[in-house]
C-alpha positions, 0 to 999 in steps of 0.5 A: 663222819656221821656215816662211820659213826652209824658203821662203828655203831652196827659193828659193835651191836653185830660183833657178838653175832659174827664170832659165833655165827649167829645166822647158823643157830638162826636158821636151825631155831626158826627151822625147829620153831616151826613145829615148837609151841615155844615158836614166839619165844624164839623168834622173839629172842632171835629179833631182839638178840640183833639189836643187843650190845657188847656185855661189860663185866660189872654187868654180870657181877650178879645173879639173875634168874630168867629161862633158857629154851634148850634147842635140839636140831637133829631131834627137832625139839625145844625145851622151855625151863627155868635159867639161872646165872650166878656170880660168887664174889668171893671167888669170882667164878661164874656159872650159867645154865637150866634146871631139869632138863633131863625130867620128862615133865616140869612141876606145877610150880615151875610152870607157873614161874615160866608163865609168871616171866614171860607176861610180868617179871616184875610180878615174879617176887610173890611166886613161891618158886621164884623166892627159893630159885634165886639162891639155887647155885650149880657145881659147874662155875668157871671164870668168865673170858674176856676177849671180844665178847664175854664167854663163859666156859664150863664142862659142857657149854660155851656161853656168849653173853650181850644185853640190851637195857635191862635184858641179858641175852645169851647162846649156850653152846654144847660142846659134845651135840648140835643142841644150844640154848637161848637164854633170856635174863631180867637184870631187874627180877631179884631186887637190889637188897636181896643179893647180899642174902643170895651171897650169905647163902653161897657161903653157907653151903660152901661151908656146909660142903666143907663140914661134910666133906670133914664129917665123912674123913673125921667122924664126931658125934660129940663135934659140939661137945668135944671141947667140954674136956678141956673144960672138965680137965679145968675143974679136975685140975683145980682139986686134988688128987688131980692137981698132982697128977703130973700126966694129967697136967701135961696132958691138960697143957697140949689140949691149949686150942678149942677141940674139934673134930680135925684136931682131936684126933692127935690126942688118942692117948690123952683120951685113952688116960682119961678113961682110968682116972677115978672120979667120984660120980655123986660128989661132982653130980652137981658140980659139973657135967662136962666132968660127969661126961668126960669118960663118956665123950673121950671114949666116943671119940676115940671110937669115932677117931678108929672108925675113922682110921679104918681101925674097926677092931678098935673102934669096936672096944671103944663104941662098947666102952662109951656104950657099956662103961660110961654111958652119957650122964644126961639129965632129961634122958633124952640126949643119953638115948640119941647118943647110945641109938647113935653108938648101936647104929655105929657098931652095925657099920663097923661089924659090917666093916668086921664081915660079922654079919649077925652083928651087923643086922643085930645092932639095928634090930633095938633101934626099931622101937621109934625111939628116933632112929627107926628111919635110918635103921630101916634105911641102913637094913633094906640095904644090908638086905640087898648088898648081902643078898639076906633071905628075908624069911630067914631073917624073920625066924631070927628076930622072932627068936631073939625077943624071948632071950632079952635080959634086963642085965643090970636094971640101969637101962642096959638089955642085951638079946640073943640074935642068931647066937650073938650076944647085941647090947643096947641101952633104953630109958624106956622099961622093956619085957619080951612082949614089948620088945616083941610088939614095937618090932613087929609093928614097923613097916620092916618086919612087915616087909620080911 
């Protein structure tokens, strides 16, 4: 009876090793250690990995950071790189793997949390790369397979997992070559406290990635302030003549829910009302800004819901009307100067959508002046350059001909200039002369590039 116990036992501690042949991947790692500086790291894995038992899954229920030497057989190489296993527990989906195995070399920092792993995990939370590591998640998670063992499957890996006391081992096979990973993973690395923090931050990125993906579908500047119109509507509504403006009131009663930037795009035609209603700036300049801004924040809505919808020529009138008719009442100046940088950077792009390629270029020449918007100006020029193969000497001529046609044209901030016989409106709290105008461009690192 005793000798059976001791026979179970055995086969319970091998089972892992003889559903993946384990004495395959031995033989091919010890052959490749053999000219590998990670050649005691192998057969250390190799000895312990005997000597591990069945995996349950409350065992991988959480994250846990360790390294994976990555084996490549036929080109007799082996990689050490920082591993990472993650668990969400929202969804339940697990995903295993190493980091940068494509780079040719790894940080210093890197190095030195390998080095840190292999002689002391336990001094591992002090280590600067360890602290931002532990929250690092992949794309690639997939729900793990229970059969005889604990198998992780994804794109291109199959993983088996097997512990022993603190310490999870597992095999990561690639599904397209003969390479495979050995991973090592100290279940006591991340402390108990800090894996409630490493969910938060999963939640946040799923939620950012959300928010993006929106972004990208729904566009919004005023995502934050959108819902200022419901409020303005609520202090028009309380006076006449607005109180008695049966389209308002209508209009105001299907605005029930919070805006934001996926349902405002029902109510164009609201918007498009509110920009005729007549208010009266210096009797509500102290009153309230949202009623101020409320002709502003529909008409940059309703161009962004265009620019959206692919609707360029429309979102084009409304960009100049949120631009030019209603400008953004902001008391520090500051926040009027971000949204019209943001309206002149926007009305590039839809002249790009438009095929006006002066425009298009025109528009991101005021946003050169380090105002704030310089960097994705220049970002969004060099590749204007390059996608429509624009000489650049071509392009110097034309700017340098432009500073002499600029034109203060109602003393309220708003300039316009001449770029290539196209007519390019922008606003600027800051007082501007051709020589000025002239020497803030000529000074960035673009139009010394041309």
């Amino acid at each position: 009876m005793k000798n059976l116990l001791y026979l179970l036992l055995f086969a319970s501690q091998i089972s892992f090793a003889q559903n993946i042949d384990f004495k395959k991947f031995e033989a091919q790692a010890l052959k490749v250690a053999k000219t590998s500086k990670h050649a005691d790291l192998i057969k250390s894995f190799i000895a312990e990995n005997k000597e591990t038992e069945q995996i349950t899954q409350l065992d991988l229920t959480k994250d846990y950071v360790g390294y994976g030497i990555v084996i490549n057989p036929k080109n007799n190489s082996t990689k050490l790189l920082p591993a990472k296993y993650t668990f969400d527990i929202k969804t339940r989906l697990s995903a295993v793997g190493v980091v940068d195995l494509d780079k040719p070399e790894l940080t210093d920092k890197q190095l030195a949390y390998l080095s840190a792993y292999i002689k002391n995990p336990s001094a591992l939370a002090k280590d600067e790369y360890f602290r931002a590591f532990k929250y690092h998640t992949f794309t690639n998670e997939t729900k793990l397979e229970k059969g005889d063992d604990l198998i992780l499957k994804d794109q291109n890996y199959t993983t088996y997992f097997t512990i022993k006391n603190n310490l999870i081992y597992a095999i990561g096979m690639s599904k397209t070559s003969d390479e495979f990973i050995f991973y090592k993973f100290d279940t006591k690395v991340i402390p108990n406290d800090d894996y409630l923090l490493i969910q938060m931050e999963k939640n946040r990125k799923v939620k950012w990635a959300e928010e993006s993906k929106l972004r990208d579908v729904f566009p919004l500047y005023h995502d934050v302030r959108i819902d200022d119109i419901r409020t303005a509507l609520y202090y028009l509504l309380r006076e006449e003549p607005y109180k008695s403006d049966k389209k308002l009131m209508e209009y105001a009663q299907n605005m029930r829910q919070k805006l934001d930037r996926s349902n405002i795009r029902q109510f164009t035609t609201e918007l498009d009302y509110f920009l005729d209603l007549k208010i009266d700036e210096k009797a509500w300049k102290f009153k309230s800004d949202e009623v101020l801004n409320l002709k502003h924040t529909s008409a940059h809505a309703l161009a962004d819901i265009y620019f959206g919808s692919a609707s360029y020529k429309l979102a084009e009138k409304f960009f100049l009307r949120s631009l030019l008719d209603f400008k953004l009442f902001s008391a520090g100046g500051s926040n009027a100067q971000k949204d019209a940088n943001r309206i002149i950077y926007d009305l590039s792009k839809v002249y790009e959508k438009l095929g006006k390629t002066d425009e298009m270029i025109g528009y991101l020449i005021p946003l050169l002046n380090g105002n704030g918007s310089i960097g994705s100006a220049t970002e969004l020029l060099n590749t204007y350059i390059k996608k429509n193969k624009i000489d650049k000497q071509s392009l110097k001529k034309e700017i340098d001909a432009s500073f002499e046609t600029l034109d203060n044209i109602r003393g309220d901030g708003t300039y316009t200039f001449i770029f290539n016989g196209k007519v390019i409106f922008f606003y600027s709290v800051f007082s501007k002369t051709e020589s000025s105008f002239r020497k803030e461009v000529t000074e960035t690192d673009f139009y010394k590039s041309l």
